[in-house]
N, C-alpha and C positions, 0 to 999 in steps of 0.2 A: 388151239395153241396159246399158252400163256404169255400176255404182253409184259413188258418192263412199264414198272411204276414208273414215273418222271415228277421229281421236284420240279417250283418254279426258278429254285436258286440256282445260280451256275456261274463259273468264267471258264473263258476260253480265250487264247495266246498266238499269235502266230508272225512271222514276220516275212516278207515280200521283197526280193532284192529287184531293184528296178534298175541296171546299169551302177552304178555310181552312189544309188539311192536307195535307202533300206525303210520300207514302210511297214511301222509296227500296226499290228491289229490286235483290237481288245474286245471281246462280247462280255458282257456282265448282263445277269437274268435275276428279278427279282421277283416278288409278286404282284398280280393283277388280274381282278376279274376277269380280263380281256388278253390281247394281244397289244399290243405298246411298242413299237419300234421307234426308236430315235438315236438318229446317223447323227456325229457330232467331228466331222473332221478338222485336225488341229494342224495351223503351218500348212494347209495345204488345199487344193478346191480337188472336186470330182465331178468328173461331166452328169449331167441328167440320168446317160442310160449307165452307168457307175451305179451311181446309185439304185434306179429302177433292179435291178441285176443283185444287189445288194440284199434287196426288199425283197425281192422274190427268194433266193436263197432262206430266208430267214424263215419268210412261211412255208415254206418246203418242209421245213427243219423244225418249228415251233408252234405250238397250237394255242399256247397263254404264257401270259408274263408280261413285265414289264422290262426289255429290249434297249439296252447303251452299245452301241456300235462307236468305237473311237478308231479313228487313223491319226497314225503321226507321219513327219515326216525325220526319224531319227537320227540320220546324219547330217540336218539342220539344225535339229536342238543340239548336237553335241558340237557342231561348229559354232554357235551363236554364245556360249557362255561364256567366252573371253572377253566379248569385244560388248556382251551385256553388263559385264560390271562398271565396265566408263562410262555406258548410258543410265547406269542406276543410281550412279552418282551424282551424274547431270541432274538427271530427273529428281534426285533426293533434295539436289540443292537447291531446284527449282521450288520443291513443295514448302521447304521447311524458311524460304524467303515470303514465299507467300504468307505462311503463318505469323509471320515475323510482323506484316504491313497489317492482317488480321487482328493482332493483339491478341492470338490463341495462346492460350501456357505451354498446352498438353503439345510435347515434340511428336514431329512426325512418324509413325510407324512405317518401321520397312517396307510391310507389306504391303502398304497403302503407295508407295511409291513403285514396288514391283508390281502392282494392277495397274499403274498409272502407264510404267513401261507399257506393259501389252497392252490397252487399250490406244497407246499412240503406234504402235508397230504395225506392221504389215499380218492383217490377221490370215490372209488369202497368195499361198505362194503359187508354182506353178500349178496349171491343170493337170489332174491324171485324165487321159483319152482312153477310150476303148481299144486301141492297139496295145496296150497296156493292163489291159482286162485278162488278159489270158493268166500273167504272174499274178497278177492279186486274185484273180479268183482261187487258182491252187491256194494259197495262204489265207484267206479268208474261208474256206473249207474247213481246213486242218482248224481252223479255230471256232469256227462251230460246230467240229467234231469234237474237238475236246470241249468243249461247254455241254453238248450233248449227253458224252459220257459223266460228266460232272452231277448232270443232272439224276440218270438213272443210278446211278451211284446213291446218292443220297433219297434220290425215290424208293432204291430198295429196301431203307434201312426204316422210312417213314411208311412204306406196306407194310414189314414186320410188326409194326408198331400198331398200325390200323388193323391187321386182320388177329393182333391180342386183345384193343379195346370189342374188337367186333364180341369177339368170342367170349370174353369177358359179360358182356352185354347179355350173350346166349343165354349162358349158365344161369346170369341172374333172373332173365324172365320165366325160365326154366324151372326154376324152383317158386318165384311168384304161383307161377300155376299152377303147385303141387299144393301151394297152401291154399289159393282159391276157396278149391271146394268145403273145407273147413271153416271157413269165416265165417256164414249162418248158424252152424252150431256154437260155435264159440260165442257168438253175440247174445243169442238162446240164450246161453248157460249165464253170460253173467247179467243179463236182462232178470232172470230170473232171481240171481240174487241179488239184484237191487231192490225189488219190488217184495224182497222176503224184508231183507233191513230194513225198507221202506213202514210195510203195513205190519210186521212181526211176524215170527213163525206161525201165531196161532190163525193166521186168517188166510184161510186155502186161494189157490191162485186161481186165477180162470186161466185151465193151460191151453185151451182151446183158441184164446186169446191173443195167447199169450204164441202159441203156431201160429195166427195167422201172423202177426209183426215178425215172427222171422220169415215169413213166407216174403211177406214186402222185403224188407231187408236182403231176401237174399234174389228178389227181383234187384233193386235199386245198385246192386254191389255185383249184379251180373258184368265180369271184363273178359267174357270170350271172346268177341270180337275186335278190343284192343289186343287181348294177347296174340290173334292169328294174325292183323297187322303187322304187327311186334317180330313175330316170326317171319313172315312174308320181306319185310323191310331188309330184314339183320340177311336174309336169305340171298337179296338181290343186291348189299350190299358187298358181301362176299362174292357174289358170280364178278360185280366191278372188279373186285380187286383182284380175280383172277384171269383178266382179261376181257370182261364182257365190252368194253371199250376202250380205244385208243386213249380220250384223253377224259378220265373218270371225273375229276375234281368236280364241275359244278354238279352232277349226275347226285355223287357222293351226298355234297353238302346240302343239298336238296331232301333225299333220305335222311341226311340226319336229322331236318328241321322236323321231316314227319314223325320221326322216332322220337323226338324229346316231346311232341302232341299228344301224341299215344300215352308215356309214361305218363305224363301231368295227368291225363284224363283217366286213365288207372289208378292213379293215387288220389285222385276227388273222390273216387265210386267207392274206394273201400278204406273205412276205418279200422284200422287192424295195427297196432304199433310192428309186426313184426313184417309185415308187408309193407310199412312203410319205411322200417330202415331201407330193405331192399328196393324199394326206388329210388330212396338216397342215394344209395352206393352205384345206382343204374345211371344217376342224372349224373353223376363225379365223372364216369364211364364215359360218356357221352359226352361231354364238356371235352375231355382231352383228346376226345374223335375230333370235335370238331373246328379243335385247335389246328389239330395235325390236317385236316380235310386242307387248311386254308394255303398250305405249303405243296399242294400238288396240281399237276398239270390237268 
C-alpha cells in the first residue's frame, strides 16, 4: 500500500475554550535533520505532565522537523491592550529620560519600550493542570491534524516532483548506455586520424597497434558497473517514493549522494563529448532531487 509523502513544512491552528478562557494553539514545522520540538507558552505556565503529553502527541504525529508549539492565553491578551497603552507610555517616558541623563541623540524606539514592557510584566500567568488536559488535548489534536495535513499536502506535490527528476534521471543513464558501447570505436577512428595528419597519408599505420590502444581504451572506459549502480539506485529510490518507507527523507538523500558518485565516476572513465553533455544534464537532475530531498520527512 502506497504511503503519503510528507513535507517538513506545516502549520496547524486550533483553539481550547477553558470556562471563561480561550487557549489559542499554533504548531509551525520546518526543516531539520532530526526531530526538534520546542514548547514556547505565552501569558501562561503548563504543568510538567502538560507538557510531557504535549511531547508525546508530537512524536506520535512526527518523525523530523523542526517543532514551534505556541499557547496563548487570548482572552488575556485581548483584555490587556487598554490598560498596556498607560503602561507604554510610562515605560516610554521612563526610557527616553534615561536617554536624556545618557546624553544619547538617537530618540527612543517604540519597540524598544514595548520589549521593555514585556520584559517587566508577568511573563508566567495561571497554571493549566491536568484536569484541564482533557479540552486542550481535543484542541491540540485538531491542530496537529491540520499541520499534518498541511504537510502531505505539500509532500504530494514535492513526490510529483521527485519521481519526474527520478525519471528524468532514468532516461538519461539510459541513453548514456546505449552510447557506451560505441566509444572505443569512435576513439579508433579518430585516433587513427590523428596519427594519419600526424605522420601523412603516405606512411601505413601499425593497425595492430593501433587495436590494441583501443582495446586499453575501451578496458579503461569500461562504466557497466556504474551504470547497473545507477540503475539499482534510481530503482530503490522509486520503491521509496512509493511507499517503501514511512519517513523516506534521510534514506532518499543518502541514494542521492551515491547517484551524484556514480555519475562523476562515469564521467572520469569516459571521454566522449556527447556522453558528457548527458552527465551534464544527469548532475542538473540531480541537483534539483536533491534540493527537493531536503524538504521531506
Amino acid at each position: 500500500m502506497t504511503k503519503n509523502l510528507k513535507s517538513m513544512t506545516g502549520f496547524g491552528r486550533a483553539r481550547a475554550g477553558l470556562g471563561g478562557r480561550t487557549i489559542g494553539i499554533e504548531i509551525r514545522s520546518l526543516n531539520h535533520r532530526g526531530l526538534d520540538i520546542k514548547l514556547r507558552p505565552h501569558d501562561l505556565q503548563l504543568c510538567p505532565e502538560i507538557e510531557i503529553e504535549v511531547f508525546r502527541l508530537v512524536r506520535a504525529s512526527v518523525s523530523r522537523g523542526s517543532i514551534a508549539i505556541v499557547f496563548r492565553d487570548e482572552a488575556a491578551l485581548g483584555s490587556a491592550t487598554g490598560g498596556d497603552l498607560d503602561r507604554l507610555r510610562k515605560a516610554y517616558a521612563v526610557l527616553d529620560e534615561l536617554r536624556k541623563e545618557l546624553g544619547l541623540a538617537q530618540p527612543v524606539d517604540l519597540a524598544v519600550a514595548a520589549a521593555f514592557l514585556g520584559a517587566t510584566r508577568s511573563s508566567a500567568g495561571q497554571e493549566l493542570t491536568m484536569a484541564e488536559w482533557p479540552a486542550l488535548e481535543t484542541a491540540f489534536a485538531a491542530a496537529l491534524s491540520n499541520l499534518s495535513e498541511m504537510r502531505a499536502n505539500e509532500g504530494a506535490a514535492i513526490r510529483a516532483d521527485l519521481e519526474l527528476r527520478t525519471a528524468n534521471m532514468r532516461g538519461l543513464v539510459e541513453k548514456i548506455a546505449a552510447l557506451v558501447p560505441a566509444v572505443p570505436a569512435r576513439a579508433g577512428q579518430r585516433l587513427q586520424e590523428r596519427l594519419t595528419s600526424l605522420l601523412g597519408p603516405s606512411t601505413p599505420l601499425d593497425l595492430g597497434r593501433v587495436a590494441q590502444e583501443v582495446a586499453l581504451l575501451a578496458d579503461r572506459s569500461d562504466v557497466s558497473e556504474e551504470i547497473a549502480r545507477l540503475r539499482a539506485h534510481l530503482d530503490h529510490i522509486t520503491s521509496l517514493l512509493d511507499g517503501g518507507q514511512d519517513t523516506p527523507g534521510r534514506r532518499i538523500d543518502f541514494l542521492v549522494q551515491e547517484v551524484g558518485r556514480e555519475i562523476n565516476t562515469l564521467g572520469g572513465k569516459i571521454q566522449d563529448t556527447t556522453i558528457a553533455a548527458l552527465v551534464i544534464d544527469t548532475k542538473a537532475e540531480l541537483e534539483k532531487l536533491r534540493e527537493q530531498v531536503q524538504n521531506i520527512e
